[in-house]
PDB file of N, CA, C, O and CB in Angstrom:
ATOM      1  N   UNK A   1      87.992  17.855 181.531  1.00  0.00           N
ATOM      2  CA  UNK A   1      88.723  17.255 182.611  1.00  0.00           C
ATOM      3  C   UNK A   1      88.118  15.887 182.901  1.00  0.00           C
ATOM      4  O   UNK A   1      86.947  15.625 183.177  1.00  0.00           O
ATOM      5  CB  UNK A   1      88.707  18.158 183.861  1.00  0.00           C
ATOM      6  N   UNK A   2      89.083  15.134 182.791  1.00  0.00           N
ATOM      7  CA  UNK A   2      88.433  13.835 183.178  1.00  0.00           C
ATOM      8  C   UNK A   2      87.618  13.315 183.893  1.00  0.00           C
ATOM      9  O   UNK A   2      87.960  13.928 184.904  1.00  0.00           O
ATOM     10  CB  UNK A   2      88.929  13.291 183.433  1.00  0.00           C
ATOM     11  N   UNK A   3      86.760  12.651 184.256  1.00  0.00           N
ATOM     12  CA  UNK A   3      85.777  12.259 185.269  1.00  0.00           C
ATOM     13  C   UNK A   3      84.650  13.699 186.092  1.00  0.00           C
ATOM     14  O   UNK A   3      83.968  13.900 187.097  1.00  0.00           O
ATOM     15  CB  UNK A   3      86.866  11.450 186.482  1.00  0.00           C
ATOM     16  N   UNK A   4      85.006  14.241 185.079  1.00  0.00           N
ATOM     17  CA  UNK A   4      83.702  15.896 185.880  1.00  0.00           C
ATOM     18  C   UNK A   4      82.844  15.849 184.305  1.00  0.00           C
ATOM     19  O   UNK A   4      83.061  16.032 183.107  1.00  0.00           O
ATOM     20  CB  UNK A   4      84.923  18.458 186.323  1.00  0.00           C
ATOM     21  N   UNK A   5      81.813  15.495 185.187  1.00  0.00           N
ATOM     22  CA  UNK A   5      80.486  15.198 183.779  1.00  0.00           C
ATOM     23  C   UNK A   5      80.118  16.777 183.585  1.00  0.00           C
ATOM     24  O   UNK A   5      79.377  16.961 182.620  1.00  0.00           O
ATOM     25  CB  UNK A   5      78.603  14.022 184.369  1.00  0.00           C
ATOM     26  N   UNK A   6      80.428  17.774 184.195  1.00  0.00           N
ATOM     27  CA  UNK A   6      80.192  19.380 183.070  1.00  0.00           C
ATOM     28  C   UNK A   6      81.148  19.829 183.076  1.00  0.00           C
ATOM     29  O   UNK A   6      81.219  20.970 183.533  1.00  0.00           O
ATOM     30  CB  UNK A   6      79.241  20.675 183.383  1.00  0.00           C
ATOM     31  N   UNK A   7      82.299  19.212 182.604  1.00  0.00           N
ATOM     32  CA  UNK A   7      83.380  19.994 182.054  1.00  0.00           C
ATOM     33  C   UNK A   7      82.950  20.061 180.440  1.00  0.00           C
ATOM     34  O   UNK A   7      83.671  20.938 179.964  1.00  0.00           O
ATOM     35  CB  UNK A   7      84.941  19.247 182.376  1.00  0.00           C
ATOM     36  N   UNK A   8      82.253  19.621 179.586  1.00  0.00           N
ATOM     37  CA  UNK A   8      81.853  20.255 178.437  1.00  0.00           C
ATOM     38  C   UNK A   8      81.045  21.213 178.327  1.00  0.00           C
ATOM     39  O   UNK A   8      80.651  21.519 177.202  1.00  0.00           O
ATOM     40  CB  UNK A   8      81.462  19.583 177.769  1.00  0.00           C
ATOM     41  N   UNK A   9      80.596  21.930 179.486  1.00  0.00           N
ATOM     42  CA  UNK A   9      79.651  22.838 179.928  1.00  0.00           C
ATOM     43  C   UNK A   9      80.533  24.234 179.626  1.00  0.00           C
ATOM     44  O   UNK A   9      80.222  25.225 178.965  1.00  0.00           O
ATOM     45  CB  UNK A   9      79.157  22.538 181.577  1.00  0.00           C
ATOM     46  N   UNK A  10      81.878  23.887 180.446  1.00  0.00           N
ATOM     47  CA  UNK A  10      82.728  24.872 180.703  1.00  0.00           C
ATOM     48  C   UNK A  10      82.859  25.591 179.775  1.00  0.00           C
ATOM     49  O   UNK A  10      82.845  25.063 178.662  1.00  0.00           O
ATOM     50  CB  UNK A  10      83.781  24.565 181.070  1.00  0.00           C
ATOM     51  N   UNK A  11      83.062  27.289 179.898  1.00  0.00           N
ATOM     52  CA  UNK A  11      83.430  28.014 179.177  1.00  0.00           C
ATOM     53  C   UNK A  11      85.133  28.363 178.727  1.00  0.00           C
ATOM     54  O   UNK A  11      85.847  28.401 177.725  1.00  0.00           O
ATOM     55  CB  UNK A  11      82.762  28.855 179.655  1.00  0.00           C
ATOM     56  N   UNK A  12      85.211  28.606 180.413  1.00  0.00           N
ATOM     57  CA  UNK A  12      86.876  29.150 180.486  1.00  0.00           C
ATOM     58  C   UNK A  12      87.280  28.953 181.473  1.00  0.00           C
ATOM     59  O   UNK A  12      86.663  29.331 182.469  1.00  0.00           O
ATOM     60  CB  UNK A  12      87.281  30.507 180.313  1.00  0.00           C
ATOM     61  N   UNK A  13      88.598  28.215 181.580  1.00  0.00           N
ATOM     62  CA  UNK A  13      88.844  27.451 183.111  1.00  0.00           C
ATOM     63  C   UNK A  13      90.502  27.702 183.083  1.00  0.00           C
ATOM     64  O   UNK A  13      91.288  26.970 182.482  1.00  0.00           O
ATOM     65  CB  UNK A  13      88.299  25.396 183.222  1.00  0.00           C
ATOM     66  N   UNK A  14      90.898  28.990 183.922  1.00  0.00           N
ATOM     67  CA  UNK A  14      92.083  29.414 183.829  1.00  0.00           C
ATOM     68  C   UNK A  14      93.028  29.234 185.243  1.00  0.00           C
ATOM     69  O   UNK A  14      92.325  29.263 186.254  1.00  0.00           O
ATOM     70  CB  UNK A  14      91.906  30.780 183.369  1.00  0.00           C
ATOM     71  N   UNK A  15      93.808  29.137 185.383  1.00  0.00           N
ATOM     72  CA  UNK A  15      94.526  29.184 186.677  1.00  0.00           C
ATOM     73  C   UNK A  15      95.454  30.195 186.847  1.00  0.00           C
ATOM     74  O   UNK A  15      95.534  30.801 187.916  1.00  0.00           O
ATOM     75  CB  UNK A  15      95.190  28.037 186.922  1.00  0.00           C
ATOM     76  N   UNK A  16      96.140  30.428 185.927  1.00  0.00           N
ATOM     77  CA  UNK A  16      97.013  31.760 185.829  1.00  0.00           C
ATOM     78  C   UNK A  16      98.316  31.663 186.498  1.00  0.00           C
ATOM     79  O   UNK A  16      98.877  32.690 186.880  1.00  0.00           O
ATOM     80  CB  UNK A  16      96.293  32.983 186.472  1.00  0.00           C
ATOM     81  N   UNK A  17      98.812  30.557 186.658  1.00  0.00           N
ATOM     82  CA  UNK A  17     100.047  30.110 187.482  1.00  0.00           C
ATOM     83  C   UNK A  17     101.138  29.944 186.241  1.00  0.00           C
ATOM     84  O   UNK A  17     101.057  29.299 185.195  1.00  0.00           O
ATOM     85  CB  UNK A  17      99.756  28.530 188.456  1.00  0.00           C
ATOM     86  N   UNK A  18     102.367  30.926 186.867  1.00  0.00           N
ATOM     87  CA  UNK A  18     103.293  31.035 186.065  1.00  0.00           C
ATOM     88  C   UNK A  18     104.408  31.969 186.410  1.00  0.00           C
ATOM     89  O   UNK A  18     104.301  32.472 187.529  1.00  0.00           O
ATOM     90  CB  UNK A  18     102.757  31.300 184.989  1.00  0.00           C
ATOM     91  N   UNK A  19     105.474  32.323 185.696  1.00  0.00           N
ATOM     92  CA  UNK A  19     106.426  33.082 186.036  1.00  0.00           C
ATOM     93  C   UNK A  19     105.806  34.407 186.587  1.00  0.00           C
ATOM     94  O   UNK A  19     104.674  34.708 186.208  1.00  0.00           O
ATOM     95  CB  UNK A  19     107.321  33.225 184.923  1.00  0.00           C
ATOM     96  N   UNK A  20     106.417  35.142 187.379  1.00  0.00           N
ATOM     97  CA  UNK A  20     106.212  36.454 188.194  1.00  0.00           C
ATOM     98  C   UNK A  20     106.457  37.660 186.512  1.00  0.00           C
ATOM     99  O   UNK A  20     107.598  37.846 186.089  1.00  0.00           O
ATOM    100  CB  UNK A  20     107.820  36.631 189.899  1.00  0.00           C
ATOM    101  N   UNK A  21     105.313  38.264 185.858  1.00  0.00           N
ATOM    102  CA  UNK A  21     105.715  39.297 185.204  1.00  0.00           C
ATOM    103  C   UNK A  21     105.522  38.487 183.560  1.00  0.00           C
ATOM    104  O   UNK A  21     105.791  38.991 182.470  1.00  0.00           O
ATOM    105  CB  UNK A  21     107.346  39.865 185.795  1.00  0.00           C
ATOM    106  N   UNK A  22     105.089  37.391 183.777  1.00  0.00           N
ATOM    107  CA  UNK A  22     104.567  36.332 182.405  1.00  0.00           C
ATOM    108  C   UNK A  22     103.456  37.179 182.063  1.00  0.00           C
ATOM    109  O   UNK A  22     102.604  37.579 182.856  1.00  0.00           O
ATOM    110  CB  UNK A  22     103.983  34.489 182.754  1.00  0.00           C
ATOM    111  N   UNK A  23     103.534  37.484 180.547  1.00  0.00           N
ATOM    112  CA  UNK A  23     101.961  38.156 179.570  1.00  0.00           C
ATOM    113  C   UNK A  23     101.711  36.684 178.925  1.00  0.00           C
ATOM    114  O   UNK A  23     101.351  36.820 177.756  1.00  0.00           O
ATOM    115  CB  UNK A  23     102.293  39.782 177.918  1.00  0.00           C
ATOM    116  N   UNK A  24     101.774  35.575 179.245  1.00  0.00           N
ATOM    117  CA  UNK A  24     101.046  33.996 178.800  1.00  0.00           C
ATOM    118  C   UNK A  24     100.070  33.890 179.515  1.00  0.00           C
ATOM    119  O   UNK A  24     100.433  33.618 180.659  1.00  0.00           O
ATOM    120  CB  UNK A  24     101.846  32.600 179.014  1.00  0.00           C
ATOM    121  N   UNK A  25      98.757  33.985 179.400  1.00  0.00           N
ATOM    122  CA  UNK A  25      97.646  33.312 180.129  1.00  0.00           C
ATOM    123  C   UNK A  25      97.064  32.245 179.228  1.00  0.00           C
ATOM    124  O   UNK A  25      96.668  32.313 178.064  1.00  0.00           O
ATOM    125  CB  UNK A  25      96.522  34.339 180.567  1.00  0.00           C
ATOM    126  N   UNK A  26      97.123  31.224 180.099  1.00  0.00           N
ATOM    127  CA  UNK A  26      96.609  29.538 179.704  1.00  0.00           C
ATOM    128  C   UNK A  26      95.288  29.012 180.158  1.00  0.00           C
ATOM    129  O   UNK A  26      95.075  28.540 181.274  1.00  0.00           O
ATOM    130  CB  UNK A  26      97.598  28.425 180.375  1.00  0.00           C
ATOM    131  N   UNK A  27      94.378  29.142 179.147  1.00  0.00           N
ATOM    132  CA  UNK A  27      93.138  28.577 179.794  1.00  0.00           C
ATOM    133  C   UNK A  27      92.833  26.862 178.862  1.00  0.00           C
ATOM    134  O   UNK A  27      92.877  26.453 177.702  1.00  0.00           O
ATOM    135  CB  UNK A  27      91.646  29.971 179.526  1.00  0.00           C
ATOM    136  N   UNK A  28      92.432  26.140 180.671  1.00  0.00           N
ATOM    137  CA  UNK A  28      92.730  24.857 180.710  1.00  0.00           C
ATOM    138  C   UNK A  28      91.847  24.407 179.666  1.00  0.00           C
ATOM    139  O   UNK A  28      92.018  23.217 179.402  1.00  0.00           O
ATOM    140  CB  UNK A  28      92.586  24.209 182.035  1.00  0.00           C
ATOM    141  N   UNK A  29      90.958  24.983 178.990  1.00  0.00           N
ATOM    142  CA  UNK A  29      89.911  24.295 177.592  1.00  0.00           C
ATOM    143  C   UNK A  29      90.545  25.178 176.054  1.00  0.00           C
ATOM    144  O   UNK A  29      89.888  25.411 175.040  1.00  0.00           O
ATOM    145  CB  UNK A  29      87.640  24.882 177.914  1.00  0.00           C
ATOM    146  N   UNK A  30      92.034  25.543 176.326  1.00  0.00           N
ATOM    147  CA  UNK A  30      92.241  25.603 175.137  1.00  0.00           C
ATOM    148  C   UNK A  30      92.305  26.892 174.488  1.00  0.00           C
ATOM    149  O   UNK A  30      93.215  27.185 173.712  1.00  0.00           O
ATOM    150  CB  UNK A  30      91.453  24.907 174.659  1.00  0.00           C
ATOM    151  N   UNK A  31      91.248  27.755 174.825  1.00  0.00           N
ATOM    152  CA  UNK A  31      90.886  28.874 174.503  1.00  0.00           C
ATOM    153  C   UNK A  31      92.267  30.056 174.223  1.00  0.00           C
ATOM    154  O   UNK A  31      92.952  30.242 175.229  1.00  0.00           O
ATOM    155  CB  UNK A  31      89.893  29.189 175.621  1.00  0.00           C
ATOM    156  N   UNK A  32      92.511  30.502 173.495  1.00  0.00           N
ATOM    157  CA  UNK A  32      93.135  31.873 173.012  1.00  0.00           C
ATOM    158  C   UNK A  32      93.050  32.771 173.763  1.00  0.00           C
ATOM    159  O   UNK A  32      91.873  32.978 174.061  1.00  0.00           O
ATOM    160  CB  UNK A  32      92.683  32.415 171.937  1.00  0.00           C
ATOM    161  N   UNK A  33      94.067  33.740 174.454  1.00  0.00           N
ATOM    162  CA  UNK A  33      93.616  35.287 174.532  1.00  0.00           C
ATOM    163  C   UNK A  33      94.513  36.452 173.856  1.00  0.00           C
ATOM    164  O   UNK A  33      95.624  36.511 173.328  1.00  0.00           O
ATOM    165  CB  UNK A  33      93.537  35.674 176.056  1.00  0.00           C
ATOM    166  N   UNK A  34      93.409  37.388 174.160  1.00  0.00           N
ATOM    167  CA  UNK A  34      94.259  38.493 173.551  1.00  0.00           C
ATOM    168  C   UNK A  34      94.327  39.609 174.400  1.00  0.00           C
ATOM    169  O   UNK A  34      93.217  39.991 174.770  1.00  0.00           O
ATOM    170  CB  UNK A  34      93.761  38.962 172.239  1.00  0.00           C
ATOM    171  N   UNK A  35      95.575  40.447 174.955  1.00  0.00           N
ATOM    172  CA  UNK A  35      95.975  41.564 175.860  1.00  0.00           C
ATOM    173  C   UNK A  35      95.345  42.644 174.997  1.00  0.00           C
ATOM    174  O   UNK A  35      95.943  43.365 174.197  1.00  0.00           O
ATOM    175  CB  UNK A  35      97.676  41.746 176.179  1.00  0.00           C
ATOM    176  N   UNK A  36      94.086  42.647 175.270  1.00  0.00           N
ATOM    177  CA  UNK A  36      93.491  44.194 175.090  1.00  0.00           C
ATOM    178  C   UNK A  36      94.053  45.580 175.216  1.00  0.00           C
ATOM    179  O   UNK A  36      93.923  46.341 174.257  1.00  0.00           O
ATOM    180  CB  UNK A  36      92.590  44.338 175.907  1.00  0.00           C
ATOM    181  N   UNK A  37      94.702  46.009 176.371  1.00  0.00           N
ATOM    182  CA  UNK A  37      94.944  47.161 176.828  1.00  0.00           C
ATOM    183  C   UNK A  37      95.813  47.092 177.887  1.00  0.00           C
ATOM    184  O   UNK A  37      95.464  46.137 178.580  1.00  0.00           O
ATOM    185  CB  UNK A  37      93.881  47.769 177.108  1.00  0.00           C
ATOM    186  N   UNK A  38      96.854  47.681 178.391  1.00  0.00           N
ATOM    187  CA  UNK A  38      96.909  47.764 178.989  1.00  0.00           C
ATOM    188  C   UNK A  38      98.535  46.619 179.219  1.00  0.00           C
ATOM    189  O   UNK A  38      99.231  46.149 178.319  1.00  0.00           O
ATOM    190  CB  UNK A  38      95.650  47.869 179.319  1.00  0.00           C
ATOM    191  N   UNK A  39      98.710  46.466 180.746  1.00  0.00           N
ATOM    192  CA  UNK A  39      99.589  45.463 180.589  1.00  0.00           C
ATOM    193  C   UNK A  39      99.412  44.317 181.956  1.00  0.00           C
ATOM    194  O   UNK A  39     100.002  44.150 183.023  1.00  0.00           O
ATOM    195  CB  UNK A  39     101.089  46.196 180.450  1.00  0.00           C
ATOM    196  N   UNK A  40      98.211  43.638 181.218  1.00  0.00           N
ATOM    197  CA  UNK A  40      98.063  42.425 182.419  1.00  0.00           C
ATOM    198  C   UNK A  40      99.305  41.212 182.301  1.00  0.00           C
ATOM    199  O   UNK A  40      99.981  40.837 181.343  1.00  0.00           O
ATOM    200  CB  UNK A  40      96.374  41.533 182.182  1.00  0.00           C
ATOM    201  N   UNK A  41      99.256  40.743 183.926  1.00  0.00           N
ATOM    202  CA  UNK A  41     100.647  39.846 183.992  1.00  0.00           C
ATOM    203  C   UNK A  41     100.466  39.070 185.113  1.00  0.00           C
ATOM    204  O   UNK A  41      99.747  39.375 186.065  1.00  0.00           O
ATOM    205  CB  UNK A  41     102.091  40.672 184.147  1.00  0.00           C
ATOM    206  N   UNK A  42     101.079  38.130 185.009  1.00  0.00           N
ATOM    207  CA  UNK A  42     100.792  37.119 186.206  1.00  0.00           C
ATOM    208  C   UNK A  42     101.710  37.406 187.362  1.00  0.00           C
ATOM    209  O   UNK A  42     102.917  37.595 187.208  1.00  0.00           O
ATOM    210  CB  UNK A  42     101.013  35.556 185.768  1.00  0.00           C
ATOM    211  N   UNK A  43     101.146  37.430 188.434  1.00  0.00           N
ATOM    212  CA  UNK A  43     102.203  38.168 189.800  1.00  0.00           C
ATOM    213  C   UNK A  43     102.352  37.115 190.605  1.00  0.00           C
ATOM    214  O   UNK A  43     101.465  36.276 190.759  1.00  0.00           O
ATOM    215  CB  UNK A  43     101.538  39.533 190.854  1.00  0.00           C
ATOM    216  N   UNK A  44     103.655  37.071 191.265  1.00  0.00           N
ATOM    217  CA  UNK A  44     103.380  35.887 192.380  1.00  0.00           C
ATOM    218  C   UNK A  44     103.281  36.663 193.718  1.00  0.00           C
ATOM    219  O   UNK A  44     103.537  36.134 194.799  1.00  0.00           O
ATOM    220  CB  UNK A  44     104.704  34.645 192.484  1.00  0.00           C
ATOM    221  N   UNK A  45     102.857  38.069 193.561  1.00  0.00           N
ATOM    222  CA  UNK A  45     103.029  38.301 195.308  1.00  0.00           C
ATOM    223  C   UNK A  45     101.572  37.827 195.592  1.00  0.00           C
ATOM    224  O   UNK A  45     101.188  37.782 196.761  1.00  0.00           O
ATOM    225  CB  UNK A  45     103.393  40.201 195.996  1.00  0.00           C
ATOM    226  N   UNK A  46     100.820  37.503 194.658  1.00  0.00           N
ATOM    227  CA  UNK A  46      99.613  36.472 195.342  1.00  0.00           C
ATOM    228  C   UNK A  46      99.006  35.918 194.677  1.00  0.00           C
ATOM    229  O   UNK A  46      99.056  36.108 193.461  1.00  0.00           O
ATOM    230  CB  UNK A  46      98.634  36.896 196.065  1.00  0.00           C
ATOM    231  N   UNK A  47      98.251  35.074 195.214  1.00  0.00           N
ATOM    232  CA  UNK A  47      98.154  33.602 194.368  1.00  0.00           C
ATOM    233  C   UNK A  47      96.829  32.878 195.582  1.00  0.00           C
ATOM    234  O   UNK A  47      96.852  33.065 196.799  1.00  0.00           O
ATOM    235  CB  UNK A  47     100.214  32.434 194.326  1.00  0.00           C
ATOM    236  N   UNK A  48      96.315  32.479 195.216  1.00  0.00           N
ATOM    237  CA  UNK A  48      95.163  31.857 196.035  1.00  0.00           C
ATOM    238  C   UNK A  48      95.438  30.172 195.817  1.00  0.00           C
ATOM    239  O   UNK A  48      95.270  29.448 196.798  1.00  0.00           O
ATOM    240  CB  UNK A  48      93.476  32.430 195.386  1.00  0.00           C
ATOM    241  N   UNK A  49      95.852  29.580 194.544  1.00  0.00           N
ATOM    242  CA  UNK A  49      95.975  28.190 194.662  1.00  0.00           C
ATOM    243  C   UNK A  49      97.239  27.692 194.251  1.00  0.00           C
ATOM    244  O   UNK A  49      97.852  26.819 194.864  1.00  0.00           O
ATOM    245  CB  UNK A  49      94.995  27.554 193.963  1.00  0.00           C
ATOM    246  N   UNK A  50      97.684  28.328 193.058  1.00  0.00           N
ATOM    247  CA  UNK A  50      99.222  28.071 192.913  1.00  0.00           C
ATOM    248  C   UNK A  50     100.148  28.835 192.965  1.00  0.00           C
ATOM    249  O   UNK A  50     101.214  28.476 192.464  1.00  0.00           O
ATOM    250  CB  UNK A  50      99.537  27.638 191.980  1.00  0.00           C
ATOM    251  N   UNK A  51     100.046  30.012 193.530  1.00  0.00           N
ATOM    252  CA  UNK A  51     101.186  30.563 194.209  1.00  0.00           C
ATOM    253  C   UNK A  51     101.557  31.707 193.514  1.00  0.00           C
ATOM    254  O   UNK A  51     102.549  32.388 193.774  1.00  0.00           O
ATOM    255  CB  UNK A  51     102.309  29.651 194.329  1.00  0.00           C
ATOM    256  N   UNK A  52     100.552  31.963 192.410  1.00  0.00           N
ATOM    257  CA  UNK A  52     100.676  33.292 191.314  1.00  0.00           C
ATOM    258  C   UNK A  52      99.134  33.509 190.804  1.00  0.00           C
ATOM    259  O   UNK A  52      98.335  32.573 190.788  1.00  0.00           O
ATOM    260  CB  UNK A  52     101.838  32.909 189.758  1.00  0.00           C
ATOM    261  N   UNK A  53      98.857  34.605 190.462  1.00  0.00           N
ATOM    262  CA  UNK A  53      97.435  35.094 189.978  1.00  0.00           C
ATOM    263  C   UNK A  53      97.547  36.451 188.615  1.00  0.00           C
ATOM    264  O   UNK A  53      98.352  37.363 188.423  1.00  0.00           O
ATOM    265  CB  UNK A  53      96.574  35.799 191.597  1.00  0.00           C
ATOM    266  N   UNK A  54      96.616  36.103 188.070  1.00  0.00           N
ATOM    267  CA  UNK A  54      96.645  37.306 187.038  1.00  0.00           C
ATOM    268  C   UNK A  54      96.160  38.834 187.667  1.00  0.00           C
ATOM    269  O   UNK A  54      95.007  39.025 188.055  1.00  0.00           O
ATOM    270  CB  UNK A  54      95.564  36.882 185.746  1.00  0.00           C
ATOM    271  N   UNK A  55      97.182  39.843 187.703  1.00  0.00           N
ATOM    272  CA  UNK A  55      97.380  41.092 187.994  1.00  0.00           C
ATOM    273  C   UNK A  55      96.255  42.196 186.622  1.00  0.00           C
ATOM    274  O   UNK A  55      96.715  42.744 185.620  1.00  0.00           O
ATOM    275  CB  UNK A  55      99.287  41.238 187.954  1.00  0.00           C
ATOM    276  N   UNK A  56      94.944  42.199 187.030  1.00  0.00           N
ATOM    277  CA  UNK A  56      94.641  43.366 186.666  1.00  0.00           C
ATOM    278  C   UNK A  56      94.310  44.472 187.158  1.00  0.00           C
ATOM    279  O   UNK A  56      93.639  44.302 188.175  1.00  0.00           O
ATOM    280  CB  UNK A  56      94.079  43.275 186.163  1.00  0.00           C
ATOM    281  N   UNK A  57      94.515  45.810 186.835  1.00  0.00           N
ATOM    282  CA  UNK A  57      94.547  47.420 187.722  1.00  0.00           C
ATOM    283  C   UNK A  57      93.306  47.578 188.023  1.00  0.00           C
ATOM    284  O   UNK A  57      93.163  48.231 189.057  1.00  0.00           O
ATOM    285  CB  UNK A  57      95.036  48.896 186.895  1.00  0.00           C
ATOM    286  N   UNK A  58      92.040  47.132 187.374  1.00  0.00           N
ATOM    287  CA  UNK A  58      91.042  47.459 187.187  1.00  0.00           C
ATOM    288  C   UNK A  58      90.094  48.596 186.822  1.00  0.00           C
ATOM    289  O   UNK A  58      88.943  48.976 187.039  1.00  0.00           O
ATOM    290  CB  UNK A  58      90.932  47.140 187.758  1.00  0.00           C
ATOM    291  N   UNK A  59      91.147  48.919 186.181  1.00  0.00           N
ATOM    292  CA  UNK A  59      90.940  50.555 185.201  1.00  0.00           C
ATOM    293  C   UNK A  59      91.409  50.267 183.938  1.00  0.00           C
ATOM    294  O   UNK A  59      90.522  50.423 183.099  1.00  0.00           O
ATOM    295  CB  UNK A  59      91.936  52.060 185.739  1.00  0.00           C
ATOM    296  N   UNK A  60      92.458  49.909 183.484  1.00  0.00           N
ATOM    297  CA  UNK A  60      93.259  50.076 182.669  1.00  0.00           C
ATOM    298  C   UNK A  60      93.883  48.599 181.411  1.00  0.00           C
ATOM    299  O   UNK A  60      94.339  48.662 180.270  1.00  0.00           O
ATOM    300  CB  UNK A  60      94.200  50.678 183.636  1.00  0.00           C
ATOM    301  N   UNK A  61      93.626  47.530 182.251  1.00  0.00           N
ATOM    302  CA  UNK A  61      94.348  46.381 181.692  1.00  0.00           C
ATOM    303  C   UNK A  61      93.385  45.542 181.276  1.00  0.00           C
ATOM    304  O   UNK A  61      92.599  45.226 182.168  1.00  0.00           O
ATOM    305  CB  UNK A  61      95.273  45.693 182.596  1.00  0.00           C
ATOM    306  N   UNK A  62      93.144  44.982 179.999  1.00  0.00           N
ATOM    307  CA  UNK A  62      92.191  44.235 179.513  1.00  0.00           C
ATOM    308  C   UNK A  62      92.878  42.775 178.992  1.00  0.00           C
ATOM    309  O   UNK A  62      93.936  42.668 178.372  1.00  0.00           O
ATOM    310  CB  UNK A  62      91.465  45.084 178.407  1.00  0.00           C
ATOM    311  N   UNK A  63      92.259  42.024 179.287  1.00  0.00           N
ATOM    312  CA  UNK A  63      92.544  40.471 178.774  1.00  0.00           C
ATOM    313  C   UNK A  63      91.285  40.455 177.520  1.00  0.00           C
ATOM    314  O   UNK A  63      90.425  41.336 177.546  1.00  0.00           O
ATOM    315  CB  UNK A  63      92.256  39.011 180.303  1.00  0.00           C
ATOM    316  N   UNK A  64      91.275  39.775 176.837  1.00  0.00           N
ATOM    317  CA  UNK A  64      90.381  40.007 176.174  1.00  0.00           C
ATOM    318  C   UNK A  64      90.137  38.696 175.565  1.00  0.00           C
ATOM    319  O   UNK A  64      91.101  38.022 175.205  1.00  0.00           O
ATOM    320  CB  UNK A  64      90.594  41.070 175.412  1.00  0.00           C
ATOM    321  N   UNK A  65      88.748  38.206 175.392  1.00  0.00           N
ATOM    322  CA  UNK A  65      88.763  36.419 175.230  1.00  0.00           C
ATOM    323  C   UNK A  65      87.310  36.161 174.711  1.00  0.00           C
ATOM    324  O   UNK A  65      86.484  35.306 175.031  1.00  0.00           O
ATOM    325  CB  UNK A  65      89.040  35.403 176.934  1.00  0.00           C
ATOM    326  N   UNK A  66      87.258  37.606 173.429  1.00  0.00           N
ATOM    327  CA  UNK A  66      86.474  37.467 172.198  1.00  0.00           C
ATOM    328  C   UNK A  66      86.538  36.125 170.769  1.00  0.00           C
ATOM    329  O   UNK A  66      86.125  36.113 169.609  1.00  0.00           O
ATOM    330  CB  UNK A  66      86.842  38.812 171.653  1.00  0.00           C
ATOM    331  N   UNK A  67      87.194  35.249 171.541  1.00  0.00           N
ATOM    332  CA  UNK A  67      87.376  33.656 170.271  1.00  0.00           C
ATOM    333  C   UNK A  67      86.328  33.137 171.266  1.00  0.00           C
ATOM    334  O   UNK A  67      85.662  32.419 170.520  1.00  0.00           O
ATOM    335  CB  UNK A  67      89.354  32.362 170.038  1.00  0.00           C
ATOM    336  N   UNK A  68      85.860  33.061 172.270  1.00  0.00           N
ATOM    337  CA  UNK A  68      85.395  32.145 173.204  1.00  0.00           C
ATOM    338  C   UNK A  68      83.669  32.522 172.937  1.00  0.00           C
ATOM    339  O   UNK A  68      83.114  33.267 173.746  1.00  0.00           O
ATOM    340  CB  UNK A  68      86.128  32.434 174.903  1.00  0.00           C
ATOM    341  N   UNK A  69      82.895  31.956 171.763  1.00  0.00           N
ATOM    342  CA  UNK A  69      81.859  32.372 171.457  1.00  0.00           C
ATOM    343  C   UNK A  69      80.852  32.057 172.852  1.00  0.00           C
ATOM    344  O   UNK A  69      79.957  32.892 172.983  1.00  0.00           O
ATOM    345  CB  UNK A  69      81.533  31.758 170.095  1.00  0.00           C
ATOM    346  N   UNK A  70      80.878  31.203 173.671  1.00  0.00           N
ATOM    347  CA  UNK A  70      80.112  31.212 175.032  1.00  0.00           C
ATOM    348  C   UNK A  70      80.301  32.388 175.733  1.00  0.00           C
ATOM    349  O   UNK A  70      79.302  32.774 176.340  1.00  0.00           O
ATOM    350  CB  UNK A  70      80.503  30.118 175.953  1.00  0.00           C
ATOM    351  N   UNK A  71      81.318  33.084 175.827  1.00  0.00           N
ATOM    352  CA  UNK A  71      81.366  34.023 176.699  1.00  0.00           C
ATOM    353  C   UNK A  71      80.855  35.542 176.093  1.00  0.00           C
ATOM    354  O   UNK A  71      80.852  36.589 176.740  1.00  0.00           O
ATOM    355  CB  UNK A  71      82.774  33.978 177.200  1.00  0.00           C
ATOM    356  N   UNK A  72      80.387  35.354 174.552  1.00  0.00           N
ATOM    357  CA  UNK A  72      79.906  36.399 174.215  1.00  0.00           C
ATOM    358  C   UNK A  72      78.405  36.713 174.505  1.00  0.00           C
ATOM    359  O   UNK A  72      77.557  36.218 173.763  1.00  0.00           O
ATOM    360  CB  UNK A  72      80.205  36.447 173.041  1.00  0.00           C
ATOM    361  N   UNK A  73      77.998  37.591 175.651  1.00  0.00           N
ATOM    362  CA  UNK A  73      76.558  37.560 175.918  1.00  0.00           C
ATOM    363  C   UNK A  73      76.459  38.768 176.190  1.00  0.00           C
ATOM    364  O   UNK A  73      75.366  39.244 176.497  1.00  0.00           O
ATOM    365  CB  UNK A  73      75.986  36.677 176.938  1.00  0.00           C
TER     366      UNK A  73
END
């Protein structure tokens, strides 16, 4: 991101804003994912900055974002 001196730091910088019931999650450095399990989706009944958020059950639904060798620890 332009003018933020540790945005090459960044790992994964997602917002998750999108259609109500969208399986597209867009992370802003590019990164790939893959729907593990389950059926995560972007909801708009809430949203903290743009008005939709990614819906997981927290049992059951996996995003999965094994290309992202930083986040493997």
């Amino acid at each position: 991101m332009a003018g933020d001196i540790l945005w090459p730091n960044v790992a994964l910088s997602m917002d998750c804003n999108g259609a109500n019931g969208s399986t597209e999650f867009t992370d802003n450095k590019g990164n790939s994912f893959v729907v593990g399990a389950g059926s995560p989706v972007v909801s708009t009944s809430w949203g903290a900055t743009g008005g939709s958020s990614l819906n997981l059950n927290g049992t059951s639904y996996i995003l999965s974002a094994s290309t992202i060798p930083l986040l493997n620890f």
